[in-house]
N, C-alpha and C positions, 0 to 999 in steps of 0.2 A: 818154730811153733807159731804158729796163726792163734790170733785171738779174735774171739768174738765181739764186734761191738755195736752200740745203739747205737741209736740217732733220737732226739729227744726235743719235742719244738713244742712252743709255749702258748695257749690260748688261753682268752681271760675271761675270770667271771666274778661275781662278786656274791656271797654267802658269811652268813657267820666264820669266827677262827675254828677249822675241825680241819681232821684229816680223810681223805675217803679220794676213790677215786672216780671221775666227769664223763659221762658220755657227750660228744663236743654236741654243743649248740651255740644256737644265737645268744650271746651276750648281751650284747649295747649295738645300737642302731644309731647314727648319724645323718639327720637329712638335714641338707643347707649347702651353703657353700664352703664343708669343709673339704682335707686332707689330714694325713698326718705322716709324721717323721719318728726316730727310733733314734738312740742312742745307745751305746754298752761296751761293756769289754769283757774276755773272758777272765779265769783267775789260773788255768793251769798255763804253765811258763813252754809248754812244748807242747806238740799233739801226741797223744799218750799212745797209740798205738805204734806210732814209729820209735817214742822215745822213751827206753823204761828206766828212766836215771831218776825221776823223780814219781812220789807218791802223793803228796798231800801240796796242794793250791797253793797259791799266792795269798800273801795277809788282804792286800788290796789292788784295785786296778781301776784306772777313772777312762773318765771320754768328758766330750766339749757337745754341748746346747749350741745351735748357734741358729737363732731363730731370726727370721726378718722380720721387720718394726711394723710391717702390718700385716702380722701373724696375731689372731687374739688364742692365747690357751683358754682352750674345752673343758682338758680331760688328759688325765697324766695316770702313768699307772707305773711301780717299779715290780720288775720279776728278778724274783734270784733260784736259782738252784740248783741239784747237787747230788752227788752221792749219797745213799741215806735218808730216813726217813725225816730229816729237814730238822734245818737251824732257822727258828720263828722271831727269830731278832739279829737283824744288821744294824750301822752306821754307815748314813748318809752324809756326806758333808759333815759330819758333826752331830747329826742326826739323828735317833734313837729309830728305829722304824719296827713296828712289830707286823706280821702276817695277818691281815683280812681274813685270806685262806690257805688252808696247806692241802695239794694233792699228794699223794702218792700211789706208786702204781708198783708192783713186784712185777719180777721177772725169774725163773726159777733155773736154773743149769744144771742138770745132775740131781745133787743132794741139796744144792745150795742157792736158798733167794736171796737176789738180790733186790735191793728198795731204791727206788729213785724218785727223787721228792723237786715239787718248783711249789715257789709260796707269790701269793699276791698282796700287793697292799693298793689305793688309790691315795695318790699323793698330789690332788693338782694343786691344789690350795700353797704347798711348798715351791713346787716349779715355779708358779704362777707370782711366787713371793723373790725368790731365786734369780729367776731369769737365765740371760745366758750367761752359762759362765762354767766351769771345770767343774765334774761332777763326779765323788769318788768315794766308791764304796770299800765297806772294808767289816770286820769279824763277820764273816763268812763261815763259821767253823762246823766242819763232817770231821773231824780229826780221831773223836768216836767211830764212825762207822767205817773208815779206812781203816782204822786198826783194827778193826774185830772181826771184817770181813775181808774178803780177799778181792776186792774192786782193784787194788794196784796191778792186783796179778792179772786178773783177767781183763785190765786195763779198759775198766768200764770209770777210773778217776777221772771227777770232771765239778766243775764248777765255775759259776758265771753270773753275770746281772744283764739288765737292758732296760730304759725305761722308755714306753711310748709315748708319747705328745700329739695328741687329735687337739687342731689347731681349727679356727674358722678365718677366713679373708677376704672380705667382697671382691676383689679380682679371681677369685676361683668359678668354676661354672656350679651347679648345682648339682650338686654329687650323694651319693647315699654308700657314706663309711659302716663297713657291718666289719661286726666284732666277733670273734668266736672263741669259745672257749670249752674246753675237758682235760680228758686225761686217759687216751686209751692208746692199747700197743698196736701197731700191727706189726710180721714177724713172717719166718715161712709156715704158718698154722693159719695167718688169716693177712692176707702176704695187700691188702689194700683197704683203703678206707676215703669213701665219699662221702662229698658234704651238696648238699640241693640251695642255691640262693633260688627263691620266688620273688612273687611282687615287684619283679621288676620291668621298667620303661625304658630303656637305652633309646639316650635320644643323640647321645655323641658317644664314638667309643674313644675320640682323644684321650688319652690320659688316663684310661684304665691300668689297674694294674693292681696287682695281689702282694702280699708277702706274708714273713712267718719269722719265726722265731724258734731256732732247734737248737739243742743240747746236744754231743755225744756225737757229730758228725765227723768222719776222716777223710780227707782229703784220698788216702791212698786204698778206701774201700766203699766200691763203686759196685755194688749188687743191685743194676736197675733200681736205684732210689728215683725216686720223678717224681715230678708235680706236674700236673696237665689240667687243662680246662677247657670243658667242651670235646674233650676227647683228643686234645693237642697237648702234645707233651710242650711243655714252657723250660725256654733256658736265656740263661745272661754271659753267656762268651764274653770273656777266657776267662772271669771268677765262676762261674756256674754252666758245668753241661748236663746234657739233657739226661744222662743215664748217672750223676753224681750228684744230684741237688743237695745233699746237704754234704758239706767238706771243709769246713773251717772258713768262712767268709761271710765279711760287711761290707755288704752292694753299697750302705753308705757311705762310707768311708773309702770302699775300692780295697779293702786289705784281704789278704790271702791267708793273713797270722792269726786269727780269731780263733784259735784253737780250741777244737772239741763241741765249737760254738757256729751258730747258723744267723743271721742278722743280714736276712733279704727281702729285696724286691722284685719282683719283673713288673715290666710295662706286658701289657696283656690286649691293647687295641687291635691285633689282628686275631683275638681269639675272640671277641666279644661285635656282634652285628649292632647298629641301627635297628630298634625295634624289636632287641630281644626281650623276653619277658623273666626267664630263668636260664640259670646258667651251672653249672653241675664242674663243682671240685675235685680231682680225684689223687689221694697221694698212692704211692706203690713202693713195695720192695722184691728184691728177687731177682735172679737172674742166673743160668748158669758158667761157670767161671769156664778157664782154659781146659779144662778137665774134663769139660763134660758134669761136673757136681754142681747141684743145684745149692744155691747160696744166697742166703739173705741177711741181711742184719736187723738186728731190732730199733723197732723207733717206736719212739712214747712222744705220741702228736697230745701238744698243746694250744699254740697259738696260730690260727689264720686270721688276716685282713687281707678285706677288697674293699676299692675305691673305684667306684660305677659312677657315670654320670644318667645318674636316672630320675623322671620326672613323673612323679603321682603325687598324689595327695593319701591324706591319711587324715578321715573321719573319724572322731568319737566323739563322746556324748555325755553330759553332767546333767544331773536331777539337781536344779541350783534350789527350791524351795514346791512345797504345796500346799493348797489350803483347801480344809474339808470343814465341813459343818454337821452339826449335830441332828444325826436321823437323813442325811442327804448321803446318797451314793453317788454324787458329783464329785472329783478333783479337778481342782485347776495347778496344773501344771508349769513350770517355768522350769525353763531347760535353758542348756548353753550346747551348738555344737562344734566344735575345736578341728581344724587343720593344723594341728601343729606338730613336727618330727615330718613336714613332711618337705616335696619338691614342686608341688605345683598347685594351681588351686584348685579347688573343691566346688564344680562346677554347682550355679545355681539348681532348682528343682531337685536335688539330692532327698531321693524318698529317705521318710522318717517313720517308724510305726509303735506305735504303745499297747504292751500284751500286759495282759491283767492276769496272773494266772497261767500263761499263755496262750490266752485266749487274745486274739486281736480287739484293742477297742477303740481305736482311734487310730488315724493317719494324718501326717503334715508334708511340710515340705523346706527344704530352705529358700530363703528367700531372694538371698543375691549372691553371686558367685563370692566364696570365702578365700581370702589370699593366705598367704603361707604365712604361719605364724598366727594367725588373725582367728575370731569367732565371731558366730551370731547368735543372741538368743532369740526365746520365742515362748509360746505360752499356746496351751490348747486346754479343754474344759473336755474331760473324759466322764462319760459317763457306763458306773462300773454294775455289773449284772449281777441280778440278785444271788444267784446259783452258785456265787462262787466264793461266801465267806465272809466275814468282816474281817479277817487280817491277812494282807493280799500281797503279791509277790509280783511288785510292778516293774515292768521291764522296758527302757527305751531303747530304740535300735534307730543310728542313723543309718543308711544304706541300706534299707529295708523296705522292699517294696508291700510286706505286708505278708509275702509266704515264707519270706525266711531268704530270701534273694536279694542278690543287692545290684545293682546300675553301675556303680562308678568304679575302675580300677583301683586299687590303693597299692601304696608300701604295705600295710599291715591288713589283712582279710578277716583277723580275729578281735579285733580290740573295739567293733563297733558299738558294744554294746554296754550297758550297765544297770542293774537290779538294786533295788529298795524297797523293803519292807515296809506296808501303809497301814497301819490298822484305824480303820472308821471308828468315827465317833456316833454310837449306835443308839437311837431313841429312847431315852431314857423310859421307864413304867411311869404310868402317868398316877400319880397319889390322888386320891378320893377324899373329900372334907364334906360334913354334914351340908343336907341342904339349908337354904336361908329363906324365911317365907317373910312378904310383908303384905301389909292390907292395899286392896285395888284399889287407887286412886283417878282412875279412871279408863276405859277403854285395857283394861287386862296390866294397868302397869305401873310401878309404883316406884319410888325413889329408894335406891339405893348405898349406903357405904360401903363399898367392897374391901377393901384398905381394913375397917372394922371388924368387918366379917371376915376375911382371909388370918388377919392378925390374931380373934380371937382362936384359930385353932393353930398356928402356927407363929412360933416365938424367933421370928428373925427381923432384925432392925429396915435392913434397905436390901437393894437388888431385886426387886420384884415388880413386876410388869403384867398389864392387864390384857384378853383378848377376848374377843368373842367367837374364834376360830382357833381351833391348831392351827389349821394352815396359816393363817395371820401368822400366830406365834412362830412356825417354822421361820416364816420368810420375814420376821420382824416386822408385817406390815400392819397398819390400823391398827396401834397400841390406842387403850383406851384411854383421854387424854386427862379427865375429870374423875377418876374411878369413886374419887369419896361425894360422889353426888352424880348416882350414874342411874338411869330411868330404863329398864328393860322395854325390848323392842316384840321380843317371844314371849311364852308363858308355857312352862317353863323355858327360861333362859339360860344356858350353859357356858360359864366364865372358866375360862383358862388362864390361869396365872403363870409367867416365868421366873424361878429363881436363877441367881447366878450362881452357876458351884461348877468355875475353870475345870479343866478346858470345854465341860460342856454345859448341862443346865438341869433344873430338876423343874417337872411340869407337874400341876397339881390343878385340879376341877372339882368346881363345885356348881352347882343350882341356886337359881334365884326364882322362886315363883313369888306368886301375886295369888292372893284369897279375898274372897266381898268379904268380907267385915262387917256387924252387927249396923244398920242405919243408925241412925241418930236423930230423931224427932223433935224437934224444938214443940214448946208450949204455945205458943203464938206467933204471930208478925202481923203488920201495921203497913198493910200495902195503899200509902198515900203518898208516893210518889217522893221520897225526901232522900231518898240514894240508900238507903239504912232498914233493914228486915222487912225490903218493898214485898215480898214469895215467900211461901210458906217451903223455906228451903231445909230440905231433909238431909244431912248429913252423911256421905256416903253413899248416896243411893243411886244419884243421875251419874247418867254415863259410867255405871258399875253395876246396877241392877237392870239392865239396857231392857230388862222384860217385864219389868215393874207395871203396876197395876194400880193406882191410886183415886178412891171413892170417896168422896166429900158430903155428908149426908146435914141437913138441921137439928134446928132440936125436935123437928114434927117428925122424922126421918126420911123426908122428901131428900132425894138424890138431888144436887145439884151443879156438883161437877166429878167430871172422869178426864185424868189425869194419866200421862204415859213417859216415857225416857225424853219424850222432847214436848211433852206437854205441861207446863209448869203450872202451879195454882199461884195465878196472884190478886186471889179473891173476886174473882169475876166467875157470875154463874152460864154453864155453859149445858146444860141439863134440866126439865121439865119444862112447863108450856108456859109460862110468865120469864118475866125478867132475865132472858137471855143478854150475857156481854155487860148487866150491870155488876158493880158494887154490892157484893152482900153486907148487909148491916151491921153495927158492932155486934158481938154478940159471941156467945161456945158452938162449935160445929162437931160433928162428931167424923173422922176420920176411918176409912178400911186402907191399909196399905197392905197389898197381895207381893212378896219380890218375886214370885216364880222361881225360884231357888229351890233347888231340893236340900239345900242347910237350915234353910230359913222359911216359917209359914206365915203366913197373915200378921199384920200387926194392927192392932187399932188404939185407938184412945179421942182424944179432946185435943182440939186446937181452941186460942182464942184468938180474936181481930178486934182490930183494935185500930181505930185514926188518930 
């Protein structure tokens, strides 16, 4: 009787603990000067398809760490798996470890699925603590699912661990480690499966080279399984040919006993050119036997790594802070842009563009060539168009020439960008307070307490600020410095106040005019020259009634002077045919004062003079 068997190889990823099954992807990326190495063992004592004397695993099985001193660990990952929908807790060393993630994948024969399960955890932190030294796992247990299904019979019994070590070494060249991870079959139904690496620079192909990690592989069943790259089938003579890739073997180690279990590499430098860009995985099964019968066995691909020496860079981009102002559709921006993850640097002049909306509103640039690891920030002043909102969907893109295009090759083609939400801070309504009149003091303007007048209609202690412009007040310029002793320059004059009320302000206007006011007549003056009621000085009137009209009559009612806004009486007669320019005598005069004022008409009365 022939039995059926898989082949089952482990790629990584990292998710919540669930169970489900991975279409493979990119995992985890590595740019710098790593590699990395593998460690593991299998747990069944025979390769099950030659040997059917046993059923159920080994309690435990170790392997050796044996790392060089100028190896720094990255990144450690442990995989176990198995028969069955999975056992989510081993021991490590002593070690309690529970599963990150569980895949599972079914496989059906006849009537009957079977489940085959690999669990993830990342463990570098332990390695990292650990070090080199014997490394040995152990309660592995499917002892359920061997007993309830018939895996022994159909000698699909299997289980195993492996742990990765992506290491970094300044003596390494600059390399870009890519990670892959899922969980899908292929079979004679869907008999191949490719995987596409992009973003890539090969600039040495020294030391290339791929490997994997498979479950369930037999040495003595050989239906065109391959691994090829580039359209080259890939093989490691005399552990691995090219039409048996997985068959119970650790390239590490050199052993041929890894039963059930797959723990390889190839060097791949004659499949990979100088200056390729992409490079295209392809596994396969299938093939027909001595017979003429077409025949494949099943394989449940998990893990691929390659180790490329490829040299790009890899832009992105942080919104590190912004600053808006209240009623201003200005931001100023402060960004940071990052090469980091990557292999090379990030030539100067790297277009930068800012979409508002996505709308383009701005463009930069960087400023000096960015080395690996390294950033530069930078700061631009966008100004954001009316059409499109107060709460805005701001977008920075390094590698943006501004249509959506970018300049510079990278590792990564998607990650140049990052989005933030801005909502403006929108011009508050501006509050209205009664107007404030006082009397003309001269020339249209009068003295003010604005401080008095703002407080009486408004009950707040401090925070408040005087302007005789919005625009002042926008821009904080020419605050008023004296407001409780302030002399309008208009009539009316229109005072804008600022309150503080974080994160923005509340504006409030009111009016100051200036009105003539009733004059004031005094009863005499004593123009003899003693510094003291020299003019017959009117109250209110000069430079306020600027249109004034003032008659100086005797007691015979002879006219003897006329009087104007700059013509003052200081009892000199300036009217009829005698005594021009003298001294009028002591005596009562009788006054007409005309203000030309449509509030106010004529006023008259008595003065006296007096030496």
């Amino acid at each position: 009787m022939r039995f059926i068997k898989s082949v089952f190889i482990l790629f990584i990823f990292v998710f919540t603990t669930s169970s489900f099954a991975q279409d493979i992807q990119l995992f985890q990326q590595f740019n710098g000067r790593y590699d990395y190495t593998a460690i593991g063992n299998t747990l069944n004592p025979f390769e099950n398809n030659l040997d059917q004397s046993f059923c159920f695993p080994l309690e435990s099985s170790s392997a050796d760490l044996n790392l060089s001193t100028s190896n720094t660990i990255t990144a450690a990952y442990l995989y176990w798996a198995g028969s069955g929908s999975g056992d989510t807790n081993v021991t490590l060393n002593g070690l309690s470890v529970d599963a990150d993630d569980t895949y599972t994948v079914d496989y059906i024969e006849g009537t009957t699925t079977y489940t085959y399960f690999s669990c993830y955890t990342d463990i570098t932190s332990f390695i990292i603590s650990e070090g080199n030294t014997t490394y040995q796992l152990s309660d592995l247990d499917i002892t359920d699912a061997l007993t309830n299904t018939n895996y022994c019979t159909n000698r699909t019994n299997f289980a195993g661990w492996s742990i990765y070590i992506v290491y970094e070494d300044a003596a390494l060249p600059l390399n870009q480690v890519n990670l892959y991870q899922g969980l899908e079959i292929i079979n004679r139904n869907n008999q191949e499966k490719i995987i596409e690496i992009d973003n890539l620079n090969v600039i040495d192909n020294v030391g290339a080279k791929i490997g994997f990690l498979a479950w369930e592989g037999d040495n003595s069943l050989n239906f065109g399984e391959s691994l090829s790259i580039n359209n080259n089938v890939i093989s490691n003579p005399p552990l691995n040919l090219g039409d048996n890739a997985f068959n119970g073997t650790n390239t590490f180690t050199n052993s041929s006993t890894f039963y059930n279990c797959d723990l390889d590499v190839y060097d791949i430098q004659d499949n990979i050119a100088i200056g390729d860009t992409s490079a295209t995985i392809k596994l396969t099964t299938g093939d027909f036997d001595e017979n003429g019968q077409f025949r494949a066995d099943l394989i449940i691909i998990n893990n691929i790594i390659t180790v490329l020496n490829s040299q790009l860079p890899d832009a992105t981009i942080v919104l590190d802070d912004f600053i808006i102002n209240c009623g201003d559709r200005t931001v100023v921006v402060d960004y940071t842009v990052f090469n980091v993850n990557s292999t090379d640097i990030l030539p100067a002049n790297t277009p930068i563009a800012f979409y508002a909306e996505g709308t383009l509103v701005g463009q930069s640039q960087t400023q000096n060539d960015i080395a690996i690891d390294a950033s530069e920030s930078g700061t631009i002043t966008l100004t954001l168009p009316d059409d499109i909102g107060d709460i805005i969907l701001l977008t920075l893109a390094v590698d943006d020439d501004g249509t959506g295009a970018g300049t510079v090759a990278e590792i990564i083609e998607t990650n140049n960008s990052t989005d933030s939400i801005i909502e403006l801070l929108v011009l508050p309504p501006i509050l209205m307070l009664p107007k404030h009149l006082e009397c003309n003091e001269g020339f249209n303007s009068a003295t003010f307490n604005l401080v008095d007048i703002f407080l009486s209609s408004e009950n707040i202690e401090s925070g408040f600020f005087f302007y005789e412009s919005l625009e002042d007040l926008e821009a904080n310029d020419n605050e008023l410095i004296n407001p409780e002793n302030y002399s309008n320059s208009n009539n009316p004059q229109t005072i804008y106040v600022k309150v503080d009320n974080p994160p923005c302000y509340d504006i409030y206007e009111f009016q100051v005019l200036v009105e003539n006011c009733p004059p004031y007549v005094p009863d005499g003056f004593s123009p003899n020259d003693d510094g003291t009621n020299d003019w017959f000085n009117i109250q209110g009137l000069y430079d306020i009634f600027e249109e004034h009209e003032l008659k100086i009559f005797n007691r015979y009612g002879t006219l003897i002077f006329e009087g104007d806004n700059d013509k003052k009486w200081h009892g000199l007669v300036n009217r009829g045919l005698n005594n021009h320019g003298n001294i009028v005598p002591v005596g009562t005069y009788f006054y007409i004062l005309n203000p030309n004022d449509s509030n106010y008409g004529p006023l008259m009365g008595w003065v006296y003079v007096s030496y």
